[in-house]
C-alpha positions as CSV (number, residue, x, y, z in Angstrom):
1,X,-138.7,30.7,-62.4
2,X,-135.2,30.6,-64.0
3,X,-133.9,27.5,-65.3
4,X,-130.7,26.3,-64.6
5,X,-128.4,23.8,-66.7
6,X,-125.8,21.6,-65.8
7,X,-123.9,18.8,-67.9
8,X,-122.7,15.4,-67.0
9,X,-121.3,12.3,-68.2
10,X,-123.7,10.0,-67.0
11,X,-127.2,10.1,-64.6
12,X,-128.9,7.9,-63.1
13,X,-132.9,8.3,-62.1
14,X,-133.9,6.4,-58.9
15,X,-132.2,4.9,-55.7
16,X,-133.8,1.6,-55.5
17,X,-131.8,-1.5,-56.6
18,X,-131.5,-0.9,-60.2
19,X,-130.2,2.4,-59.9
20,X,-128.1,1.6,-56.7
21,X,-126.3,-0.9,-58.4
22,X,-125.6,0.9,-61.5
23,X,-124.9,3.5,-59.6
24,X,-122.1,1.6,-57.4
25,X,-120.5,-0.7,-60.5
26,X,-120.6,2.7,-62.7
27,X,-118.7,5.2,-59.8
28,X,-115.8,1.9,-58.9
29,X,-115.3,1.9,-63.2
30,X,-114.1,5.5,-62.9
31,X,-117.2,7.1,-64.2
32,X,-118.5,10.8,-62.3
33,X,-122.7,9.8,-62.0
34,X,-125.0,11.5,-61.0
35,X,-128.1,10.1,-59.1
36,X,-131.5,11.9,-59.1
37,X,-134.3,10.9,-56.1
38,X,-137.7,12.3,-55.9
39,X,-138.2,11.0,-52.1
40,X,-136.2,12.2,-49.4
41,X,-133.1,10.8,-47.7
42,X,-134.2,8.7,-44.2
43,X,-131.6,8.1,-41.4
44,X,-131.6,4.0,-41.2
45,X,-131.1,2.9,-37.9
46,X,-133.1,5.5,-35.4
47,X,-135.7,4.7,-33.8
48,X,-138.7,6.7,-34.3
49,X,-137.7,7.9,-38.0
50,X,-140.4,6.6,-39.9
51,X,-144.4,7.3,-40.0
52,X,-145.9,4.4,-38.5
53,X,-149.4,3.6,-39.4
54,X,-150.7,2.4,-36.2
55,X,-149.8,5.2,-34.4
56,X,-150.9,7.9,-36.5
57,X,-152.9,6.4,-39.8
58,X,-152.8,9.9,-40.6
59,X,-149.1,10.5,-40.3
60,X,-148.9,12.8,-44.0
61,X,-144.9,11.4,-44.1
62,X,-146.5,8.2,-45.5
63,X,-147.7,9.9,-48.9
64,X,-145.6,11.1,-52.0
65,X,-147.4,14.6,-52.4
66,X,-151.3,13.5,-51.9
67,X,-151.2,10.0,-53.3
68,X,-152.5,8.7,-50.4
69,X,-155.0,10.8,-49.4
70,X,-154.3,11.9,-46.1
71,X,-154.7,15.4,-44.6
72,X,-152.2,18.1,-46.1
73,X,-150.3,15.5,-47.6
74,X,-149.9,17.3,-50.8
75,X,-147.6,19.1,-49.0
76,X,-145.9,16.2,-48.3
77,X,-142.8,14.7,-50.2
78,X,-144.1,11.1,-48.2
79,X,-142.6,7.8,-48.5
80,X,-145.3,5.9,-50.3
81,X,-146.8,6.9,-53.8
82,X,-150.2,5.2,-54.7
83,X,-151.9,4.6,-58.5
84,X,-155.4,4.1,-58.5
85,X,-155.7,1.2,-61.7
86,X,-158.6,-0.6,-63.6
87,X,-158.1,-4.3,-62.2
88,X,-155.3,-3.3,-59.4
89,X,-154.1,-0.5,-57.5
90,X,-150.4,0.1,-57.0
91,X,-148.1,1.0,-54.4
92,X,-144.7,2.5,-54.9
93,X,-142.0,3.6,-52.8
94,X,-140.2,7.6,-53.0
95,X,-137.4,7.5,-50.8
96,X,-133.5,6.9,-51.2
97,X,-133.3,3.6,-51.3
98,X,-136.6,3.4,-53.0
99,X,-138.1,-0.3,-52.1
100,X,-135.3,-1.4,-49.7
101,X,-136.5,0.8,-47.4
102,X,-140.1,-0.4,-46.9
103,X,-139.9,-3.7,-47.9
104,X,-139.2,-6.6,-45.1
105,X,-136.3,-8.0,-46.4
106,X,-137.1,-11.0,-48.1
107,X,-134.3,-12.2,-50.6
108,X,-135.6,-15.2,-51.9
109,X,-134.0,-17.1,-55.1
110,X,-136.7,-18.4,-58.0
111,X,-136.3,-22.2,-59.0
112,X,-134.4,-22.3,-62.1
113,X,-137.8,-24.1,-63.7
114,X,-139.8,-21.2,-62.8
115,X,-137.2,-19.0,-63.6
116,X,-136.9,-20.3,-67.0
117,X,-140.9,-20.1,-67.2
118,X,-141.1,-16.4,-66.8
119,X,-138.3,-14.5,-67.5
120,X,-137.0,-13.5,-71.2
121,X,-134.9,-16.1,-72.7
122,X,-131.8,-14.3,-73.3
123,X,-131.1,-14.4,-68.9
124,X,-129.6,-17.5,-68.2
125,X,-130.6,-18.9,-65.3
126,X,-126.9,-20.6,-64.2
127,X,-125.0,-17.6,-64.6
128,X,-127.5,-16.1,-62.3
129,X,-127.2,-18.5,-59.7
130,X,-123.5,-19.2,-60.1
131,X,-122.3,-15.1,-60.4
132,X,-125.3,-12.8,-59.9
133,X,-127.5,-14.3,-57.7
134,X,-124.2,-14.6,-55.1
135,X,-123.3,-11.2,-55.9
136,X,-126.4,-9.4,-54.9
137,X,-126.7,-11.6,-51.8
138,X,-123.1,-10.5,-50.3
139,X,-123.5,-7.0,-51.1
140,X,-126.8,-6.5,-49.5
141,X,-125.7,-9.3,-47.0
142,X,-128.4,-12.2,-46.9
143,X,-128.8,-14.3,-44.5
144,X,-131.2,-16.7,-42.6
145,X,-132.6,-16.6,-38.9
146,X,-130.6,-18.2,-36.9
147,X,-132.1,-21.5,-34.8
148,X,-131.4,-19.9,-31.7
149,X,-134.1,-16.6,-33.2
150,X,-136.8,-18.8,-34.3
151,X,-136.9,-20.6,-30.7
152,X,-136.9,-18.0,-28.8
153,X,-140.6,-16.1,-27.4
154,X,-141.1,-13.5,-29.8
155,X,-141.0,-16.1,-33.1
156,X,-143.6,-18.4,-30.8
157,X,-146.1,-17.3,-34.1
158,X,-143.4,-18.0,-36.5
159,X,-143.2,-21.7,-34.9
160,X,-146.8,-22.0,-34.9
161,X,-147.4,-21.1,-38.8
162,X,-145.1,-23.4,-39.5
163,X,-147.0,-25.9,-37.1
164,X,-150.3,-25.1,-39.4
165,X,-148.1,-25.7,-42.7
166,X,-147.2,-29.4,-40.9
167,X,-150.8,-29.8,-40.1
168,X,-152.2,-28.8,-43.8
169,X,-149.8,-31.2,-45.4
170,X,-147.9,-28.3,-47.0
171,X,-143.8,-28.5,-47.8
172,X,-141.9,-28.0,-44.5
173,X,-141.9,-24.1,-43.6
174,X,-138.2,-23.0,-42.7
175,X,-137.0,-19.4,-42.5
176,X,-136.2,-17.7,-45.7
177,X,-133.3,-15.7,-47.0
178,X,-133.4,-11.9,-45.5
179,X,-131.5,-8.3,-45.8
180,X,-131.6,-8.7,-41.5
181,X,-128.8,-8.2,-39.0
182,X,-129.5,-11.0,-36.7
183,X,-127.3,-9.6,-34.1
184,X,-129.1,-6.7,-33.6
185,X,-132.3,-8.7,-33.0
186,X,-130.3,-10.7,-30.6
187,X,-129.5,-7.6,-29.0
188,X,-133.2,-6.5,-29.1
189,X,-134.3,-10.2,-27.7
190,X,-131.7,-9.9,-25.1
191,X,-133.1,-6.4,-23.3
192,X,-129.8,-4.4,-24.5
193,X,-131.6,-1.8,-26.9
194,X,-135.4,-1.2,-27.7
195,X,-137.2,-4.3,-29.8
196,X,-138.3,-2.4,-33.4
197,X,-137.5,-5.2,-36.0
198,X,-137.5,-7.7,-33.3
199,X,-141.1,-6.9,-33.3
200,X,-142.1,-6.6,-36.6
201,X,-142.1,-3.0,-36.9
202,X,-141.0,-2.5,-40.5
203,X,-144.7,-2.1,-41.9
204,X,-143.5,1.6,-43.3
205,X,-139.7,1.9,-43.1
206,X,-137.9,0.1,-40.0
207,X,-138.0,1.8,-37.2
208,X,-134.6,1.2,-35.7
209,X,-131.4,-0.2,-36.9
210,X,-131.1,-4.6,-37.9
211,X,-132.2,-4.4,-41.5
212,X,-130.1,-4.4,-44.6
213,X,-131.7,-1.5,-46.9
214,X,-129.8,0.0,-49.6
215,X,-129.0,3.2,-47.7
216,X,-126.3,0.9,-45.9
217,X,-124.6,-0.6,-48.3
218,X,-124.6,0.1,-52.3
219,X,-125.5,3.8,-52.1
220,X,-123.0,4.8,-49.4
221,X,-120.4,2.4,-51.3
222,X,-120.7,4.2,-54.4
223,X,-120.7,7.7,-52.6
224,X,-117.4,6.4,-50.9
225,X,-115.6,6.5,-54.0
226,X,-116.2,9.8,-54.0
227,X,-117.9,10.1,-58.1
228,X,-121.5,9.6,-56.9
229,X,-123.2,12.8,-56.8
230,X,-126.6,11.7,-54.9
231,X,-129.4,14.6,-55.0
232,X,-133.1,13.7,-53.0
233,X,-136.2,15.7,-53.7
234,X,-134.7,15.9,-57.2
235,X,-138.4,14.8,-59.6
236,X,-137.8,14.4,-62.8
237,X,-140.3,15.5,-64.8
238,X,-139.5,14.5,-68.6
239,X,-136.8,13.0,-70.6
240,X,-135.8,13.9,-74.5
241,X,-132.5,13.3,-76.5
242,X,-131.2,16.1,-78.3
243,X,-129.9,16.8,-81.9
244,X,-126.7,15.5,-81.2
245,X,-127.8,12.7,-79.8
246,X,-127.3,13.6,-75.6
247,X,-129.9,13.0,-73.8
248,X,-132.1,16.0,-71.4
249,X,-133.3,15.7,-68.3
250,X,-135.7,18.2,-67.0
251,X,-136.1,17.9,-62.9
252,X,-138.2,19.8,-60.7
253,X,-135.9,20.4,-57.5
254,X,-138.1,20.0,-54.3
255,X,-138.0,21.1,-50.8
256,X,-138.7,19.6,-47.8
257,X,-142.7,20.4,-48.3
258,X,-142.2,19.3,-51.6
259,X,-142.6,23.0,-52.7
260,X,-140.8,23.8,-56.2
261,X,-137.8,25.8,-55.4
262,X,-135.5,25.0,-58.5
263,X,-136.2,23.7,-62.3
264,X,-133.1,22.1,-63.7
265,X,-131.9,20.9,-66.9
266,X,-129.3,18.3,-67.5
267,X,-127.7,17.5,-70.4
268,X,-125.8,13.7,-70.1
269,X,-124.3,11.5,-72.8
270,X,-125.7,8.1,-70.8
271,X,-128.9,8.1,-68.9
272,X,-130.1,5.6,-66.6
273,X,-133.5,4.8,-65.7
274,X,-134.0,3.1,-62.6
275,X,-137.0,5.3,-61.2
276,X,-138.7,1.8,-60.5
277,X,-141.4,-0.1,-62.7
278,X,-144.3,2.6,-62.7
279,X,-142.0,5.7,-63.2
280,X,-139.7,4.5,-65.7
281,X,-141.9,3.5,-67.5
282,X,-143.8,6.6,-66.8
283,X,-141.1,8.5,-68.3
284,X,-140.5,6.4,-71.3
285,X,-144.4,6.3,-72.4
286,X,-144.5,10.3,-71.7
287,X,-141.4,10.9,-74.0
288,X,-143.3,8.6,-77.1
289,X,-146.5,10.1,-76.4
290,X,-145.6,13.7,-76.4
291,X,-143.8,13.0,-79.5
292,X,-140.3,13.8,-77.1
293,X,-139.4,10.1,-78.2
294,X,-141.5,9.1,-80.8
295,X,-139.6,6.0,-81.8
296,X,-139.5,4.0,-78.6
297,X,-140.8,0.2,-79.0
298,X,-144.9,-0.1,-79.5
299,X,-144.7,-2.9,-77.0
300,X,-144.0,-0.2,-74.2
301,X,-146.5,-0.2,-71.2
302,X,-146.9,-4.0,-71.9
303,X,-146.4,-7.1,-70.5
304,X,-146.5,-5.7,-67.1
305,X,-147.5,-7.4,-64.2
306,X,-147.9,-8.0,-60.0
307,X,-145.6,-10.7,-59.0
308,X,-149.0,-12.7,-58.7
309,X,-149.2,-11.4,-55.0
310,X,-152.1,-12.5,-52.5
311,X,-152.6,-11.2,-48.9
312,X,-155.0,-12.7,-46.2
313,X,-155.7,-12.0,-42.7
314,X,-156.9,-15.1,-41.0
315,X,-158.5,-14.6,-37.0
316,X,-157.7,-17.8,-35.3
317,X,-158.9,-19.6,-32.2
318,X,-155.6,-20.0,-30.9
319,X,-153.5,-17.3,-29.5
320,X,-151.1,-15.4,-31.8
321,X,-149.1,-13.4,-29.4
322,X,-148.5,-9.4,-29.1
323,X,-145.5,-8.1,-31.0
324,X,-145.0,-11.3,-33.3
325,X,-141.4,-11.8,-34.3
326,X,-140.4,-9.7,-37.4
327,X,-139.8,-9.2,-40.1
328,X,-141.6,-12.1,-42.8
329,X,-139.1,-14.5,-42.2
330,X,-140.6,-18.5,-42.3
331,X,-142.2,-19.8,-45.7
332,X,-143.4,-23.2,-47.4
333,X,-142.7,-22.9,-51.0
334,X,-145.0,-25.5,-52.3
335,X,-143.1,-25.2,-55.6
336,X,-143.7,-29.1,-56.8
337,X,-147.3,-29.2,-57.2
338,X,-148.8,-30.2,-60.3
339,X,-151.4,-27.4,-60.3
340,X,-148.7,-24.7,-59.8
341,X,-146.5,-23.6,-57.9
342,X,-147.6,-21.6,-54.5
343,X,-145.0,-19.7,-51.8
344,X,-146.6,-19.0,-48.8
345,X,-145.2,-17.0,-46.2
346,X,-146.3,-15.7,-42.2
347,X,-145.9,-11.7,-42.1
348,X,-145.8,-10.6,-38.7
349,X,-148.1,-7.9,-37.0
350,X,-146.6,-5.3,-34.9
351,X,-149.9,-5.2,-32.8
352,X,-149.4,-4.5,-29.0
353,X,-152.6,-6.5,-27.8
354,X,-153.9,-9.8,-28.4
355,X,-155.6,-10.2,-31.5
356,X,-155.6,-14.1,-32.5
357,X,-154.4,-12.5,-36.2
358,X,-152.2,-14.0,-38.7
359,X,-151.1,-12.4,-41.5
360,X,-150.1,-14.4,-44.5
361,X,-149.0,-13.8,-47.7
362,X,-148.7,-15.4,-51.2
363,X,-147.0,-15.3,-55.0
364,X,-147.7,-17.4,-57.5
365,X,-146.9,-17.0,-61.2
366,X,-149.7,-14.8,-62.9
367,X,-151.4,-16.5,-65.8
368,X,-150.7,-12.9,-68.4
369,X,-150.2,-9.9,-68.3
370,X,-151.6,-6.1,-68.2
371,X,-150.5,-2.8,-70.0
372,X,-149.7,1.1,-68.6
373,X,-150.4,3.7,-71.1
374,X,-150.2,7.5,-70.6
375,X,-152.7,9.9,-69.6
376,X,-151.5,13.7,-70.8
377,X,-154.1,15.0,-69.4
378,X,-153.7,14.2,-66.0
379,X,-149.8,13.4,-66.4
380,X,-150.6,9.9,-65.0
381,X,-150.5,6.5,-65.7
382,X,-153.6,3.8,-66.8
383,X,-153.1,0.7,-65.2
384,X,-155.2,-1.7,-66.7
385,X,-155.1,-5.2,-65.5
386,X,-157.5,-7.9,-66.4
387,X,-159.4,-10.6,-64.6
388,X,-158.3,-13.3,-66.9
389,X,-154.0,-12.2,-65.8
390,X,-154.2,-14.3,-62.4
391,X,-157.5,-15.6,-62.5
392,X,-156.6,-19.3,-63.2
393,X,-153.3,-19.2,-60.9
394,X,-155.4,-16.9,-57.7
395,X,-157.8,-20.2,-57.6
396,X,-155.0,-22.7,-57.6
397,X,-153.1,-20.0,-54.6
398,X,-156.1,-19.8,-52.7
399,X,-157.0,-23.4,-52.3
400,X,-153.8,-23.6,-51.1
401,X,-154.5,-20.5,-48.6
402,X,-157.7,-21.8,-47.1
403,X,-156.1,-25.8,-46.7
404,X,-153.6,-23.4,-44.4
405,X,-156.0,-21.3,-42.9
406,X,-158.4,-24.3,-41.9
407,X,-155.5,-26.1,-40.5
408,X,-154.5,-23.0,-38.6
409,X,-158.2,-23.4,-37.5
410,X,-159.2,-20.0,-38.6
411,X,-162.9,-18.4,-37.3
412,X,-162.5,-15.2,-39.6
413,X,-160.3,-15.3,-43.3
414,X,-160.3,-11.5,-45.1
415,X,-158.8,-11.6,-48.6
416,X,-157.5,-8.2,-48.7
417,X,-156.1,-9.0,-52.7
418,X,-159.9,-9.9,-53.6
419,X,-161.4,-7.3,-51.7
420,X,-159.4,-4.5,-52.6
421,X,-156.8,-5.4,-55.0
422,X,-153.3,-4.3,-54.8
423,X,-149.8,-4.7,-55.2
424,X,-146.1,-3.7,-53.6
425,X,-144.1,-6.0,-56.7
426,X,-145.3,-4.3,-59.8
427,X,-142.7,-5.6,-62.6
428,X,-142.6,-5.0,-66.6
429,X,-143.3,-2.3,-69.1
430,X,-140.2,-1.9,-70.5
431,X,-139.2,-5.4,-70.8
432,X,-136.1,-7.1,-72.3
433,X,-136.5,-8.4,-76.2
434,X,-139.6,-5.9,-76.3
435,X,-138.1,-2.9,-75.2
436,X,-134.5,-2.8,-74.3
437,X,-132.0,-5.4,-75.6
438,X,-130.8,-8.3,-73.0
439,X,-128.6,-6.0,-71.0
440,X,-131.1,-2.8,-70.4
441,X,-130.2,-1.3,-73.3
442,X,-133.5,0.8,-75.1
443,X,-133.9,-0.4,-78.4
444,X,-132.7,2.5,-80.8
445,X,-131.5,4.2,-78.5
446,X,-127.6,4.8,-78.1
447,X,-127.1,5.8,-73.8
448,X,-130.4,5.4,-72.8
449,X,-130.9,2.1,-70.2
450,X,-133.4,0.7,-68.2
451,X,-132.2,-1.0,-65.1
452,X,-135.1,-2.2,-62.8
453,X,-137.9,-4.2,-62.5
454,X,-139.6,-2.7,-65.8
455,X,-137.1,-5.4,-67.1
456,X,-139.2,-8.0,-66.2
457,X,-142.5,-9.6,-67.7
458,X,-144.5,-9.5,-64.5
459,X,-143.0,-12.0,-62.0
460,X,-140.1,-13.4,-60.5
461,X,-141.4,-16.6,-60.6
462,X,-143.1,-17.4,-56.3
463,X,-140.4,-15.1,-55.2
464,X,-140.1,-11.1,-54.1
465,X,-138.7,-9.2,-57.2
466,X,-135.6,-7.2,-54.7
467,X,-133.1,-10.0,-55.1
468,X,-133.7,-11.1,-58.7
469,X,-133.8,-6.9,-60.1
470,X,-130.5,-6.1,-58.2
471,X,-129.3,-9.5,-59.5
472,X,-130.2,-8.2,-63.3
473,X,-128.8,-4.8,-62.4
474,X,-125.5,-6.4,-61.2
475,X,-125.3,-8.4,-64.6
476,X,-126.5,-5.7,-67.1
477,X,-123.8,-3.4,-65.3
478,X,-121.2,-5.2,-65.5
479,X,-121.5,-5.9,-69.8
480,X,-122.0,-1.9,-69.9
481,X,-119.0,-1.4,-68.1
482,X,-117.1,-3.5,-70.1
483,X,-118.5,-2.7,-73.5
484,X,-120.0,0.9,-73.2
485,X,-118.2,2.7,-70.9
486,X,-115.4,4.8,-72.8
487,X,-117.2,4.1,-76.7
488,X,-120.9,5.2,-75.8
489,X,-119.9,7.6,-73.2
């Protein structure tokens, strides 16, 4: 197959919120970029776009080319991308908009304590919350439920896990910050258009318009100024600088079966990586170990980590309702304890029957970390992560779980994190002061930036990762704007 070339100015690889915001703060400085996606392109807002699980388990739209293994799902360039780990399995979106678009929404802001605790000590903590933090939040336009929400039928299992939280002594629950437009669930609540995210359905993708992903605002706001050149089913394969320094990108151009059509080759004098955690630093360990980029930082593939998640199903005696209110929207962050710090949060279940289930969901702040190295045989990552990394802080979340889940008056509690561990909020690997300088810069490596959560040493501190990576995004774009753009390209 013929390769074709092309040269730019600057690329960006991924769609999620490290590369949408770069993306965006690069295209309004005057700079032409342009933006490479593996997944496809969704249309936010239909109903009926997205696989949904329940349905059709074996819908082959849910799997990036055979990850998951579902029937001819190879053939499939599908919205979720799974690695199989020593320790923990991970999950990964492919998709424009990459995590935005499955995720529920959450927004929440760390404590600056816990803040402080985990992440590198060049990010200060009150320019985040003064400038960043604010920033983030009004671009992807945050926002609580509203009273008038909460008390209405569908949340009835909202109130009631925050009756259990009262019950178990726990920190008052109270809605938490979320990428939701109310009004359209008002709309849904009221009988004036089908109830999709009024129900919860947004366990792969949201079925229908109300939710804030980045499809609806950063990516279309950098495309509007008209320098964003945004290309799905565009897989980079590999990443090398040349003799004169530029830096070459070699893609794999897909089609809608995720059948090779194309194989590209860009030449660009900055590059961005913001493929998300696993594949940047996929990319980055590939170009050391091939001996592409042999002097990237030994500490690569380390200090990686889950966001400390936890996910149990309790079956309770009382009734839970069909439909429950969506998305995860009420929370106790039991931040203050003196054995650690615990948020817990009610997930709602799309399920159109009774079941007397409550999902519930935890973070707490991993006790270590684990490491990613790079197969070449397979071209896939190791994921290795150890007992010993959450061990000590699992015990301290679970206590907390099952004081919850007795109050709730549970018959029936699974553990799906001990049973079959697993995370959506995989953070680190290319992490600053190890890796990349305290703006995303790689060390030693003039135009090549990281801009996601391989940033970060495994946690955002009892809080998703969304907010905090396009918070870092915002701030590491706006000192490469100001110092880089124009000297280093």
């Amino acid at each position: 197959m013929a390769l074709r070339e092309e040269r730019h100015r600057a690329v960006v690889i991924g769609s999620g919120f490290g590369g949408a915001v770069t993306a965006l703060r690069l295209t309004q400085a005057g700079v032409n970029v342009v933006m490479l996606e593996r997944g496809r392109r969704w249309v936010p807002g239909q109903a009926g776009v997205f696989p949904n699980p329940l349905k059709n388990p074996l819908d082959r739209r849910l799997s990036w080319r055979g990850t998951v293994p579902l029937p001819g799902s190879k053939n499939s360039p599908g919205l979720l991308e799974f690695f199989d780990g020593k320790g923990m399995d991970v999950v990964a979106p492919a998709c424009v908009g990459g995590g935005s678009v499955p995720y529920h929404g959450m927004s929440l802001r760390p404590r600056g304590d816990h803040f402080t605790r985990v992440m590198p000590g060049a990010l200060d903590y009150e320019a985040f919350a003064q400038t960043w933090y604010p920033r983030a939040e009004a671009m992807l336009r945050v926002g609580r439920m509203p009273d008038d929400v909460l008390a209405s039928d569908r949340y009835r299992s909202s109130r009631q896990f925050a009756e259990y939280v009262r019950k178990a002594g726990l920190p008052e629950a109270a809605p938490v910050p979320m990428t939701v437009d109310w009004d359209v669930v008002r709309r849904e609540l009221r009988g004036e258009q089908r109830p999709l995210i009024s129900r919860g359905d947004v366990l792969i993708g949201t079925n229908g318009a109300g939710k804030h992903s980045l499809d609806t605002n950063y990516l279309p706001a950098a495309e509007a100024t008209g320098r964003l050149d945004l290309r799905p089913l565009h897989d980079v394969t590999s990443v090398r600088r040349d003799d004169a320094g530029r830096w070459i990108v070699d893609v794999d151009v897909l089609d809608g079966a995720a059948r090779l059509v194309e194989r590209l080759r860009i030449t660009t004098d900055a590059l961005f990586l913001g493929a998300g955690t696993m594949n940047t630093t996929k990319l980055l360990l590939k170009a050391r170990d091939t001996g592409a980029l042999p002097d990237l930082p030994d500490d690569l593939g380390r200090y990686w980590g889950t966001n400390g998640d936890l996910l149990v199903t309790a079956v309770l005696r009382d009734r839970t309702g069909t439909w429950q209110g969506g998305p995860a929207n009420v929370a106790t962050l039991d931040w203050d304890n003196p054995d650690g710090p615990v948020t817990l949060l009610f997930a709602a279940l799309p399920f159109p029957a009774e079941t007397h289930a409550m999902q519930l969901v935890g973070m707490v702040i991993p006790d270590g970390h684990g490491s990613m190295t790079y197969d070449s045989a397979r071209d896939r990552l190791r994921i290795v992560w150890p007992k010993e990394a959450d061990a000590g802080a699992m015990t301290i979340a679970r206590a907390r779980m099952w004081r919850l889940t007795r109050a709730a008056g549970a018959v029936t509690v699974f553990d799906a994190t001990r049973s079959a561990p697993s995370t959506f909020h995989q953070l680190g690997g290319a992490v600053i002061g190890k890796v990349c300088d305290p703006h995303g810069r790689v060390l030693g490596q003039r135009g090549l930036y990281v801009t996601d959560g391989a940033l970060i040493p495994g946690s955002t501190a009892c809080a998703n990762p969304s907010l905090t990576i396009a918070a870092l995004a915002e701030r590491n774009a706006a000192t490469v704007v100001a110092d880089d753009v124009g000297s280093v390209f």
